[in-house]
C-alpha positions as CSV (number, residue, x, y, z in Angstrom):
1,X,10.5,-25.0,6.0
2,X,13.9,-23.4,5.0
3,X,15.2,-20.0,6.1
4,X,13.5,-16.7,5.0
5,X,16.2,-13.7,5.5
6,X,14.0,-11.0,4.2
7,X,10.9,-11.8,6.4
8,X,7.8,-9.5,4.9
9,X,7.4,-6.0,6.3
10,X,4.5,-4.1,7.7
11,X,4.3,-0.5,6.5
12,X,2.2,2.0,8.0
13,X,-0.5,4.0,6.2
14,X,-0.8,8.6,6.4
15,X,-2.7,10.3,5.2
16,X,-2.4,13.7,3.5
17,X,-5.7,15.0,4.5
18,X,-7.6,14.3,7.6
19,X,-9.8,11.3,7.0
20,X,-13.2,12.3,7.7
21,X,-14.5,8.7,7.7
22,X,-12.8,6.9,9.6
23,X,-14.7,5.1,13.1
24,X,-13.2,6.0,16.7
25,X,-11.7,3.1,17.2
26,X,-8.9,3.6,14.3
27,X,-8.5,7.6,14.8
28,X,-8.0,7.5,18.8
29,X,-4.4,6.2,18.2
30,X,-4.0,8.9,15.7
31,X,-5.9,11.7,17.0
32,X,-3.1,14.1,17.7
33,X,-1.4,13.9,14.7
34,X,-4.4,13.6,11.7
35,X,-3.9,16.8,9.9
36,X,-0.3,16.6,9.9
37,X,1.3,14.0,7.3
38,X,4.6,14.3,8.7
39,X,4.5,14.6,12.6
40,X,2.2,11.0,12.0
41,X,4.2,9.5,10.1
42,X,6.9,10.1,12.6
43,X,4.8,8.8,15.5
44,X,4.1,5.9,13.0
45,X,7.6,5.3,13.4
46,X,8.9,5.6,16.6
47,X,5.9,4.7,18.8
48,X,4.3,1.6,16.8
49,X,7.3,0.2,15.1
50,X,6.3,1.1,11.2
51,X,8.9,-0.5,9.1
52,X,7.9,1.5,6.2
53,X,5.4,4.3,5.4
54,X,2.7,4.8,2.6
55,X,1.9,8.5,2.0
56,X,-1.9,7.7,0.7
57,X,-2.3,11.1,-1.8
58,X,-5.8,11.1,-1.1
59,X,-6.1,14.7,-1.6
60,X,-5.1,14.8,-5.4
61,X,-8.4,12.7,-6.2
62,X,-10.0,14.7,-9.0
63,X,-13.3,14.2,-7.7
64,X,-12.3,15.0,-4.2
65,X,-10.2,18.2,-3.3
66,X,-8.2,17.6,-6.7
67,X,-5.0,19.3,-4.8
68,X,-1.9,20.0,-7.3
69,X,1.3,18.0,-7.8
70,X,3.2,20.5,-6.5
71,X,0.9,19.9,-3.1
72,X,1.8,16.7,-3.0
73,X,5.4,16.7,-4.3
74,X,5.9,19.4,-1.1
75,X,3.6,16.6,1.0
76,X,5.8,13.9,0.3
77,X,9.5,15.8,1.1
78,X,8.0,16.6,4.3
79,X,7.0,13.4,5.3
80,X,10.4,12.0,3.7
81,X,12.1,14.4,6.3
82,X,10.7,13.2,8.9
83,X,11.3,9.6,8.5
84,X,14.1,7.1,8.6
85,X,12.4,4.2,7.0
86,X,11.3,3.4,3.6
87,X,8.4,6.0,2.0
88,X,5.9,4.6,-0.3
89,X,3.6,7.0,-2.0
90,X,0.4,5.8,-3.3
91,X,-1.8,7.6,-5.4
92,X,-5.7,7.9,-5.7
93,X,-5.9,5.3,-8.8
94,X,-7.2,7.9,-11.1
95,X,-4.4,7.1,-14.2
96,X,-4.0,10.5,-15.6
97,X,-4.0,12.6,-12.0
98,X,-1.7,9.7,-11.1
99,X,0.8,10.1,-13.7
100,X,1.0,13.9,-13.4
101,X,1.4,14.0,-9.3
102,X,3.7,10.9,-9.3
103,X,6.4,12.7,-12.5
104,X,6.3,15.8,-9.7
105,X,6.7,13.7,-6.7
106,X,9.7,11.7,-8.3
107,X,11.4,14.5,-9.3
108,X,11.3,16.7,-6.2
109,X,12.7,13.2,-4.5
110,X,15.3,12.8,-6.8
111,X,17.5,9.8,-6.0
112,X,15.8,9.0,-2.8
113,X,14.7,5.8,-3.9
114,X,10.6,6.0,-2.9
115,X,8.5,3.3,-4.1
116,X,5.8,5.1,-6.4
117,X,2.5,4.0,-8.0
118,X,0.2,2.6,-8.6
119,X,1.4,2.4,-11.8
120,X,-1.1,0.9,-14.7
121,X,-1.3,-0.3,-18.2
122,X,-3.0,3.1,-18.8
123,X,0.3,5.3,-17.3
124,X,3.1,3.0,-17.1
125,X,5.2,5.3,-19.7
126,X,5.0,8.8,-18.5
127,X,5.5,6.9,-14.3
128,X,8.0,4.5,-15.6
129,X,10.5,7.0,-17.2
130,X,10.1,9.7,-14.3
131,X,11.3,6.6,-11.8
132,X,14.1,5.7,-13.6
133,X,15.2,9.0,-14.3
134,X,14.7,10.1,-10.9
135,X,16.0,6.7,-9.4
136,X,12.9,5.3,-7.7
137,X,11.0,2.3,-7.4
138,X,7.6,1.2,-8.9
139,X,4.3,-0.5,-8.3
140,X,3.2,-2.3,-11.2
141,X,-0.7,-2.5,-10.2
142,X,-3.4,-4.8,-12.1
143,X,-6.8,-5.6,-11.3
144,X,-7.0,-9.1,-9.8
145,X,-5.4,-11.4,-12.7
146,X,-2.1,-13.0,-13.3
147,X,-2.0,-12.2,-17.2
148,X,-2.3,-8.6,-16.6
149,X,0.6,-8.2,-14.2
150,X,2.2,-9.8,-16.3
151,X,1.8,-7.6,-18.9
152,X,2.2,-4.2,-16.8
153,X,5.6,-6.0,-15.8
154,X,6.6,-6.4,-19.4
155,X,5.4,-3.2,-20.3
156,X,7.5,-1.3,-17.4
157,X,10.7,-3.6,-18.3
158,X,10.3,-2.9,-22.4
159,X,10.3,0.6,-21.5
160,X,13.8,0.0,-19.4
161,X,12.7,-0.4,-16.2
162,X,15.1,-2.7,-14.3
163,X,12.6,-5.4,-13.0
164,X,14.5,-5.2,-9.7
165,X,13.1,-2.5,-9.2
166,X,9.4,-3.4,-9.5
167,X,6.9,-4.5,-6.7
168,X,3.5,-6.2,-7.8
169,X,0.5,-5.2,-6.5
170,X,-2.2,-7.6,-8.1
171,X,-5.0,-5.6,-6.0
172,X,-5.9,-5.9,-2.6
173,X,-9.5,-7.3,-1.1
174,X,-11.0,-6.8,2.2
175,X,-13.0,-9.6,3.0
176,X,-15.2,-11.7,1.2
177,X,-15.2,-12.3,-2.1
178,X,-12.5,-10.1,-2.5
179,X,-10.2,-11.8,-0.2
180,X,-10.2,-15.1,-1.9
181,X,-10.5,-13.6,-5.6
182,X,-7.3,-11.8,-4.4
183,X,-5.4,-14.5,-2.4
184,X,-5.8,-17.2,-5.7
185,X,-4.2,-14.6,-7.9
186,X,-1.4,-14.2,-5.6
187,X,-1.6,-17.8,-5.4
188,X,-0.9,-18.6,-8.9
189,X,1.3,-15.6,-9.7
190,X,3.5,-17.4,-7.2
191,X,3.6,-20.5,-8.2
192,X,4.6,-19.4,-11.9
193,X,7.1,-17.2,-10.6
194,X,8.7,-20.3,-8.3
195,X,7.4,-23.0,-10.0
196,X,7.2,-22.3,-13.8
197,X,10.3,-20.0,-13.2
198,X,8.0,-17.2,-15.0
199,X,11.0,-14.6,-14.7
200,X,8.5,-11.4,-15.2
201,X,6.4,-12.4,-12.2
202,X,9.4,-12.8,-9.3
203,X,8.5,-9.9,-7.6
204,X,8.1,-8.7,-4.4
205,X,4.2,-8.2,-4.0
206,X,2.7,-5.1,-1.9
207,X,-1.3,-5.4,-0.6
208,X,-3.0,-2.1,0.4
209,X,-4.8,-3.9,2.9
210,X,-5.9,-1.0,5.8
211,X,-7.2,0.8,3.1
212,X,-10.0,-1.8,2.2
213,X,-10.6,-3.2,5.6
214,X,-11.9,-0.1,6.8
215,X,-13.6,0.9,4.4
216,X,-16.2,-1.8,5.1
217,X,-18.9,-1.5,6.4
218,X,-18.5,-3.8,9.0
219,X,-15.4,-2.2,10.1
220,X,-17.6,1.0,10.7
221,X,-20.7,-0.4,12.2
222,X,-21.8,0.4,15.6
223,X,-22.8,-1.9,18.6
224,X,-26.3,-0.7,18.3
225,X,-26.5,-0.9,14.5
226,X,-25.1,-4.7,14.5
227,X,-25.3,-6.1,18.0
228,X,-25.0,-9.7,16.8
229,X,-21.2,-8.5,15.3
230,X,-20.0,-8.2,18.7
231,X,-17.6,-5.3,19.8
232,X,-17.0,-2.8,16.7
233,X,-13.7,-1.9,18.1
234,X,-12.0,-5.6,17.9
235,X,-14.0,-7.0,15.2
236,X,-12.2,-4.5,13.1
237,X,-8.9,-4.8,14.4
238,X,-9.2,-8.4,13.8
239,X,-10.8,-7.9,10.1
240,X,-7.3,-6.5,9.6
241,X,-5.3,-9.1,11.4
242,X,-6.8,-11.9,9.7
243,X,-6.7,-10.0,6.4
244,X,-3.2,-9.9,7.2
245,X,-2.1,-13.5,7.6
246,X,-4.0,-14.3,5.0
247,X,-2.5,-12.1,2.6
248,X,0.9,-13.0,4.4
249,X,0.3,-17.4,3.4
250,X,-0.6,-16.1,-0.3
251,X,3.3,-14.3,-0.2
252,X,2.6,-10.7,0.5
253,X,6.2,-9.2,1.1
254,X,4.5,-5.9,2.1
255,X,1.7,-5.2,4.0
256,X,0.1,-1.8,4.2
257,X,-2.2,-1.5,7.8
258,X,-3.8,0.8,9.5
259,X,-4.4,-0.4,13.0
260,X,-1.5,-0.3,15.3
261,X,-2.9,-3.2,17.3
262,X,-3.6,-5.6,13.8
263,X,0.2,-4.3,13.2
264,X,1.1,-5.9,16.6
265,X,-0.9,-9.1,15.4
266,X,0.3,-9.4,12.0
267,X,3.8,-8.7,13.3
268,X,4.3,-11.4,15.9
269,X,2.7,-14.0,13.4
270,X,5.9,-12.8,11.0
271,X,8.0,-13.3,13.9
272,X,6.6,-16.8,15.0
């Protein structure tokens, strides 16, 4: 009941390396465009309706190909150039690589407004001061608890970070367990930012949902390898979708997906 102006947004998720895990069914729309960030965030765009992008700095995982910030700074302009829409860039959650790549990133995207993080108790100062000086946005991230977003939030805000300018992303589950541990956090950090009128908790909140969904294992599985889970293709697409809306009734404003046909899903549920 009552209006809602600023319905949520779906953002689109790129990679800057080519996944190497991913199952058929989510690289076929893709498959032209996997080893270059930019060119599929652009397709992201203008063929399946993205309203934002997430660069996902897979790459600069320490215990993957542990590429340089000046990789990913040079990553991120591209894909910037390419776009017209709002670019989130999302790190690989280690807190000291993090805080290094995301100072570079911010600064070669000086005043470009990017959302940036995620950003942690453990790097919230050395993040925090590069997006204000640089003029960008932040994602205050905490693992599944209300207390603890609260407290990056505080932290963020004490430092002189304009709260405005601060999504929440109280971590994201896939299915299971991690779904519902997720959606009664959200739950509760929304009722005391409407209903207590907790002013460090009225924030926008952002769930890196693709991301978990497929890495499942039931997103991945085969026909032959689980017969009884019916087609592989849109179980997985519907894992997302339903992830989705119920991410979307817990009061997700922004949605990160993978799938262009759970994006179709998700979307016309916003719209409806």
């Amino acid at each position: 009941e009552g209006d809602m102006p600023n319905k949520p947004k779906v953002a689109m998720e790129v990679w800057d390396m080519k996944p190497e895990d991913w199952p058929e069914s989510v690289t076929a729309p893709f498959k032209d465009v996997l080893d270059n960030p930019a060119a599929w965030a652009k397709k992201c765009v203008e063929e399946y309706g993205a309203q934002a992008i997430v660069l996902q700095l897979k790459s600069i995982d320490p215990n993957d190909k542990d590429a340089s910030p000046d990789e990913a700074a040079a990553t991120a302009q591209k894909v910037l150039d390419a776009i017209n829409v709002p670019l989130i860039v999302w790190g690989c959650a280690v807190p000291a690589k993090d805080e290094e790549v995301l100072k570079k990133v911010a600064e070669v995207c000086q005043g470009q407004n990017l959302i940036i993080g995620p950003v942690e108790e453990k790097n919230y100062k050395g993040i925090g001061a590069a997006a204000m000086g640089y003029g960008h946005t932040v994602i205050s991230s905490s693992p599944i608890d209300v207390n603890l977003a609260k407290q990056v939030n505080i932290l963020l805000e004490n430092l002189g970070v304009n709260l405005g300018n601060v999504i929440v992303d109280p971590t994201t589950g896939g299915l299971g367990y991690g779904l519902e541990y997720s959606y009664s956090v959200m739950e509760r950090l929304v009722q005391a930012a409407m209903t207590q009128g907790d002013d460090k908790l009225q924030n926008p909140m952002i769930n890196n949902l693709g991301n978990e969904v497929w890495k499942c294992k039931e997103a991945k599985q085969s026909v032959e390898e689980a017969p009884e889970l019916g087609d592989p293709e849109r179980r997985a697409i519907l894992m997302e979708a339903v992830g989705a809306v119920a991410y979307l009734l817990a009061g997700s404003s922004i949605l990160i997906m993978r799938h262009p046909e759970s994006i179709r899903l998700a979307k016309s549920f916003i719209d409806l």
